[in-house]
C-alpha positions as CSV (number, residue, x, y, z in Angstrom):
1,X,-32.5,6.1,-8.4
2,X,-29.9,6.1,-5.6
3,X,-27.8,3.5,-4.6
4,X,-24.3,2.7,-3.2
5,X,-21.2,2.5,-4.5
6,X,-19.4,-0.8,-3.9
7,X,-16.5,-0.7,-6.9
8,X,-14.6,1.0,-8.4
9,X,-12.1,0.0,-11.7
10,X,-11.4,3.2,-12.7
11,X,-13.8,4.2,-15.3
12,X,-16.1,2.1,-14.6
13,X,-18.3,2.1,-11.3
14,X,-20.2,-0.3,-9.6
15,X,-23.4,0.6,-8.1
16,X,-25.8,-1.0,-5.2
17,X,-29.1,0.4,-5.8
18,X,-31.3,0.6,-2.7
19,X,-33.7,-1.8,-4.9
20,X,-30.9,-4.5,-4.7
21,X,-29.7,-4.1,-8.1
22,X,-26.1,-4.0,-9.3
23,X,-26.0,-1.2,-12.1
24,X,-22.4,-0.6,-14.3
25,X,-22.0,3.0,-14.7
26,X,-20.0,6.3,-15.5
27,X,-19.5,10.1,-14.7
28,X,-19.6,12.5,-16.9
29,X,-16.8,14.1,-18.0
30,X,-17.5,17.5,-17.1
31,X,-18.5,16.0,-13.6
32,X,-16.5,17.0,-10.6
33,X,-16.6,17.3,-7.0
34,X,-17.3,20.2,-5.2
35,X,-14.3,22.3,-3.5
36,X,-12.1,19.0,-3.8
37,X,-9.6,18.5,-6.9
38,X,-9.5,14.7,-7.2
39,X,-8.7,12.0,-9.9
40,X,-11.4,9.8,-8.6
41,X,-14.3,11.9,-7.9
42,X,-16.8,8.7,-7.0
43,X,-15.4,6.7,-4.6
44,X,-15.8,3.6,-3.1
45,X,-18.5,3.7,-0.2
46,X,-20.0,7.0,-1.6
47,X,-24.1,6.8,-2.0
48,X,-25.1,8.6,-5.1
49,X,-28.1,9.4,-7.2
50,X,-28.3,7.3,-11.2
51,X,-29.8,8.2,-14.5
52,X,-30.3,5.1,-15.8
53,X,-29.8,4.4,-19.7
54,X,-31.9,2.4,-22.1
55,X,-28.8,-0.2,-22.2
56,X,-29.0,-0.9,-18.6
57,X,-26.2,1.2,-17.8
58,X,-26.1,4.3,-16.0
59,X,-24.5,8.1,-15.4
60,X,-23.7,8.9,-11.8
61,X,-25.7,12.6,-11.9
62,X,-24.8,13.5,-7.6
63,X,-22.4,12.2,-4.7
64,X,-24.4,12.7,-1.6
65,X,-22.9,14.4,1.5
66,X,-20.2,12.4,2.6
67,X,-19.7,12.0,7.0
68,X,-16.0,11.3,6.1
69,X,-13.5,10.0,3.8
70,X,-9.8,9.2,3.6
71,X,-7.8,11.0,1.2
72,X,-4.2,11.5,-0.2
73,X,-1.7,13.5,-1.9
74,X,-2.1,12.1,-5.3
75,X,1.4,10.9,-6.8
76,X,1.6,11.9,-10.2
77,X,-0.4,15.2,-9.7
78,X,0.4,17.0,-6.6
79,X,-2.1,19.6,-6.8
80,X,-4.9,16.9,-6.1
81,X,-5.7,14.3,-4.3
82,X,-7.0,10.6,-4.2
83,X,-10.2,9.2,-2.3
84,X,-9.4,6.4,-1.3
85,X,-12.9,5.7,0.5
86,X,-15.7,7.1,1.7
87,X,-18.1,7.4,4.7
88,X,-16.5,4.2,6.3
89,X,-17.1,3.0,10.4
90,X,-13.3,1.9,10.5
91,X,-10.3,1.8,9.0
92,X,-7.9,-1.1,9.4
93,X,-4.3,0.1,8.7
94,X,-2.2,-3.5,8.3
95,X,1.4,-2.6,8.5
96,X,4.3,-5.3,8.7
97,X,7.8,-4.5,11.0
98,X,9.4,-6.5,8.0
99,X,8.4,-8.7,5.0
100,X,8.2,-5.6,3.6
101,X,8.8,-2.9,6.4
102,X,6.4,-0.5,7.3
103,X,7.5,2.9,7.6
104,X,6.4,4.8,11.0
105,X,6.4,7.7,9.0
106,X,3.2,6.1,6.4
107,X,2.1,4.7,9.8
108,X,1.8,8.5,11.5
109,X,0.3,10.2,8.0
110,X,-2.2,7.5,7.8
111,X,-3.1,8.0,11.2
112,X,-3.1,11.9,10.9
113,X,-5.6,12.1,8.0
114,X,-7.4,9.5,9.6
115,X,-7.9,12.0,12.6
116,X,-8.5,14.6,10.0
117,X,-11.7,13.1,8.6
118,X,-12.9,11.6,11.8
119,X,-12.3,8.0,10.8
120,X,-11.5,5.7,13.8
121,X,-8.2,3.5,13.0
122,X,-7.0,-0.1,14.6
123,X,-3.3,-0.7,13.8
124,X,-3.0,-4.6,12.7
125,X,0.5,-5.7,13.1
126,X,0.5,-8.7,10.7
127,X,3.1,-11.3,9.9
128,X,4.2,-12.0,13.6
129,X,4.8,-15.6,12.6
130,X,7.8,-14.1,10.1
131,X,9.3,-11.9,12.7
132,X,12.7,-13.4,14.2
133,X,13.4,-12.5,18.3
134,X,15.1,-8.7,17.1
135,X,11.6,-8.1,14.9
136,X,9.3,-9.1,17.8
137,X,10.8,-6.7,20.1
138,X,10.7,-4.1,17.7
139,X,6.9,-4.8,17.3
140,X,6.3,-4.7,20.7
141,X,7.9,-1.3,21.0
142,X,5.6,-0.3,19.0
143,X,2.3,-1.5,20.3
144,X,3.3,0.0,23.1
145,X,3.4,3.3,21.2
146,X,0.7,3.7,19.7
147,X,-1.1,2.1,22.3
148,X,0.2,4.3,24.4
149,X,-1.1,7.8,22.1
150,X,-4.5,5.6,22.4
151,X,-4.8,3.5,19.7
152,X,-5.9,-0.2,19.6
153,X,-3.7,-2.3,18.2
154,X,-3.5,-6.1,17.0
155,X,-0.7,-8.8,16.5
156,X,-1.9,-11.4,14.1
157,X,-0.8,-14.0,11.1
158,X,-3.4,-13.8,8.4
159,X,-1.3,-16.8,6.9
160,X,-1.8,-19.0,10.0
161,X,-5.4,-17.0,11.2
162,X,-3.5,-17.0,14.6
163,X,-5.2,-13.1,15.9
164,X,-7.6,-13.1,12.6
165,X,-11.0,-14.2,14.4
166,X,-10.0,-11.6,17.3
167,X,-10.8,-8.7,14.4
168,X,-14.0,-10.2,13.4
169,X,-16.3,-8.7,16.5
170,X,-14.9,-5.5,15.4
171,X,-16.5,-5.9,12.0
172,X,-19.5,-6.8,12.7
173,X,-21.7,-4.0,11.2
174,X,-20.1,-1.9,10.1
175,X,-18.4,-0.6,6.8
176,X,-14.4,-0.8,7.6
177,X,-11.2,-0.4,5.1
178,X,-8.0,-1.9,4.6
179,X,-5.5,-0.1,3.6
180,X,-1.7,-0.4,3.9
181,X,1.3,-1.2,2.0
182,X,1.5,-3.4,-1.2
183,X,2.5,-6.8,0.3
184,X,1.4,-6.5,4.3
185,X,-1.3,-9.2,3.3
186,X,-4.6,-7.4,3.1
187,X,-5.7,-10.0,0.3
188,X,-4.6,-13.1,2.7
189,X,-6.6,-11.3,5.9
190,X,-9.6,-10.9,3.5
191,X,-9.4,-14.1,2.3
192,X,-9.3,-15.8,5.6
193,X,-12.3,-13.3,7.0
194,X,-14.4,-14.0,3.8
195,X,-13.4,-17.5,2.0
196,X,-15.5,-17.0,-0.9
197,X,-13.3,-13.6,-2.0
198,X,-10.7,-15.7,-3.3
199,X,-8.7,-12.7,-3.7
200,X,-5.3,-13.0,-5.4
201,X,-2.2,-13.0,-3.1
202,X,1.6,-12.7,-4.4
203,X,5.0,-13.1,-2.8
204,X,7.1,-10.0,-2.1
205,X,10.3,-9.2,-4.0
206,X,12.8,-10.6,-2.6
207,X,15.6,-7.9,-4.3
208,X,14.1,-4.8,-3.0
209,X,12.0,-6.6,0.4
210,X,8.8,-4.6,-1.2
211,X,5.1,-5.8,-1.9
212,X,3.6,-6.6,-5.5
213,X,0.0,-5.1,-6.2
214,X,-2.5,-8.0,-6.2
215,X,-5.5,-5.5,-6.0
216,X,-5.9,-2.7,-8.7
217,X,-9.1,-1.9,-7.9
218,X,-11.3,-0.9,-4.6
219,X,-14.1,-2.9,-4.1
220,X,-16.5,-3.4,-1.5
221,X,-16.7,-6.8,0.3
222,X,-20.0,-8.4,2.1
223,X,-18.8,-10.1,5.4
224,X,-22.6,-12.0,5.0
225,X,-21.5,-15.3,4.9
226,X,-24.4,-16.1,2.0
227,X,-23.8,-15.5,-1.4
228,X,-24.4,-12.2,-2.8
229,X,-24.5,-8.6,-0.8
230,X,-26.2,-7.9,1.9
231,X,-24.2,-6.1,3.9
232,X,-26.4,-7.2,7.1
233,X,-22.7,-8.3,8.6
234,X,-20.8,-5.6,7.2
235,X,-18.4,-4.5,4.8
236,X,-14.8,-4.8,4.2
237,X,-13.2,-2.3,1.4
238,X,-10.3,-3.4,-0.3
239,X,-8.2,-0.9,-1.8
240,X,-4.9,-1.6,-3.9
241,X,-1.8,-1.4,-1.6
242,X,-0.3,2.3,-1.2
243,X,3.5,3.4,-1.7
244,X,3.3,6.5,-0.4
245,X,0.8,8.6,2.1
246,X,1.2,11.9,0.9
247,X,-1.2,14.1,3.2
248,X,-3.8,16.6,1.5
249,X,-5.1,20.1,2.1
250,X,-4.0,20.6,5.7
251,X,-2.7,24.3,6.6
252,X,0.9,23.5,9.2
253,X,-1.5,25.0,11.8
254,X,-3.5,22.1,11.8
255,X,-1.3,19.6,11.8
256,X,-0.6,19.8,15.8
257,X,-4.7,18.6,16.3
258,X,-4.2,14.9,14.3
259,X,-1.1,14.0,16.8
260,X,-3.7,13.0,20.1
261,X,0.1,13.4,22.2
262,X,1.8,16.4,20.6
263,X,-2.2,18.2,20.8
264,X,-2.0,17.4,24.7
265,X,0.9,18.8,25.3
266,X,0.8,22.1,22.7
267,X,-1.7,23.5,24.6
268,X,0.8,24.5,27.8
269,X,2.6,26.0,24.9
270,X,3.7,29.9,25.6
271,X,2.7,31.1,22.1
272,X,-0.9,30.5,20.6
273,X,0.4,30.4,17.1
274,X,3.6,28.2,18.5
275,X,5.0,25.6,15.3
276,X,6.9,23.3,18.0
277,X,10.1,23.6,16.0
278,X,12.1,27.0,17.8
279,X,10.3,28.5,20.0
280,X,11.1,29.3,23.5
281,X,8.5,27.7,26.2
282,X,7.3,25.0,23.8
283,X,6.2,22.2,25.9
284,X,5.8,19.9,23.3
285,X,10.0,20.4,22.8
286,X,10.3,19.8,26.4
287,X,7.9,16.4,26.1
288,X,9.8,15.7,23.5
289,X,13.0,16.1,25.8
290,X,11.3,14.5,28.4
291,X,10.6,11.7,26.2
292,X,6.9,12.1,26.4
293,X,6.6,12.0,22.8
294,X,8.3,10.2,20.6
295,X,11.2,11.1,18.1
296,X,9.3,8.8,15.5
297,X,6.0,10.9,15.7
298,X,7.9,14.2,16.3
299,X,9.5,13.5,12.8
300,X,6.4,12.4,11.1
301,X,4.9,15.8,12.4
302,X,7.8,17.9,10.7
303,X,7.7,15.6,7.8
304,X,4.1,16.8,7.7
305,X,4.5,20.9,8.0
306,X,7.2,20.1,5.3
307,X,4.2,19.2,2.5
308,X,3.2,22.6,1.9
309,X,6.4,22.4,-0.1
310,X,5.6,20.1,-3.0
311,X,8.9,19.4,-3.8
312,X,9.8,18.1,-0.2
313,X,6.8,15.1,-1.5
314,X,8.2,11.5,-1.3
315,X,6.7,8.6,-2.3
316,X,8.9,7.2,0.7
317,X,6.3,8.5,3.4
């Protein structure tokens, strides 16, 4: 029996057979992934084969080929990493200039790995009603970054829906996660794209300026606006809000190919094997001189080469 995989609570998983059945079930404990080291091995979006049980449960026996994923640096154990979904149309990175603050750094990572695994990524500046004059203009800067590099970008209030309805055409059909920091109102954008989630929402700290989880669990979402899943309208994937973007199994060689602008310019570089950090006749220095590229995305780039080192790890990125 195969089927889909449409939540995950951590030892439990949630599974869409291709019969329309929802069927509760497990790995094995022996089970793991092939040439990946992860602490979730089954993620949410993966489509895998079932051995059903005689209690109506069932053991996940195969994860079929995934097209791509998004993955991290896990926090606790550096050596592996965390799935945080798999074989997914879109990605919706909400990010907040404030109430909490989004770190360009997470934004860049997020982006990187995104580029990585092939998964296309629209930047959702929310919160715009919160933001004083200083906050817009900072937001604004910004678009104009990444929009810049070439990525679409959108201003919206999931608490007023002012923008939300502008994301909905970009749904439809397709299998998309959201993913951000705790507190940038993924639950309140869900909720206002699909009223029946009734997903739980919570005020950020007010000491520290920092989200509260409100999701522990990923889950996949039917945008079908009858009951049940269908999936005919699409998917949303909510995923519990991230700290820290710690990036996974990339050699510093790579890197350069997941920043669209610093992979422009690197190729007028004098030396093939050039790191853009020293070296004489780097034209991704002289961009970055030139103000071509930015110092924001320069530093996320170093910050980047730096992970090899495990130590140099901060849940800050």
């Amino acid at each position: 029996m195969k089927g889909l995989v449409i939540k995950n609570t951590g030892s439990w998983y949630t599974v869409l057979t291709d019969d329309g059945q929802l069927v509760e079930s497990k790995i094995k404990g022996n089970f793991r992934l092939k040439g990946i080291r992860s602490t979730n091995p089954v993620a949410v979006g993966d489509r895998v084969q079932l051995v059903l049980n005689p209690e109506g449960t069932a053991f996940i026996s195969e994860i079929e080929d995934r097209r791509n994923y998004i993955i991290r640096k896990s926090i606790n154990l550096s050596k592996q990493s965390h799935i945080i979904a798999a074989n997914v149309d879109l990605a919706l990175l909400v990010v907040t200039v404030n109430y909490p603050q989004t770190s360009t750094t997470f934004i860049d990572r997020f982006l990187a790995s995104a580029e990585a695994y092939c998964v296309p990524v629209v930047l959702v500046f929310n919160k715009t009603d919160l933001l004083n004059e200083e906050e817009r203009r900072y937001q604004k800067m910004l678009v104009t970054l990444y929009e810049t590099i070439g990525y679409d970008c959108r201003q919206i209030s999931a608490e007023t829906g002012d923008g939300v309805e502008d994301l909905r055409p970009l749904l439809e059909g397709k299998i998309t996660l959201l993913s951000g920091n705790s507190g940038v109102g993924k639950s309140t954008l869900i909720n206002h794209l699909v009223p029946g989630a009734c997903l739980r929402t919570a005020e950020i700290s007010d000491a520290h300026n920092t989200g509260q989880h409100t999701t522990t669990f990923s889950e996949m979402i039917s945008l079908s606006e009858t009951s049940g899943i269908s999936g005919e309208s699409g998917y949303l994937i909510d995923t519990p809000g991230i700290k820290g973007f710690g990036t996974f199994d990339m050699e510093p060689e790579e890197i350069t190919s997941y920043f669209k602008e610093i992979f422009r310019f690197a190729k007028d570089c004098r030396f093939s094997n050039c790191t853009h950090t020293h070296e004489p006749g780097c034209a991704v220095l002289q961009a970055l001189e030139d103000h071509y590229i930015a110092q924001s995305r320069y530093q996320s780039y170093l910050s980047m080469l730096n992970d090899k080192d495990d130590s140099k790890y901060r849940e800050a990125y």
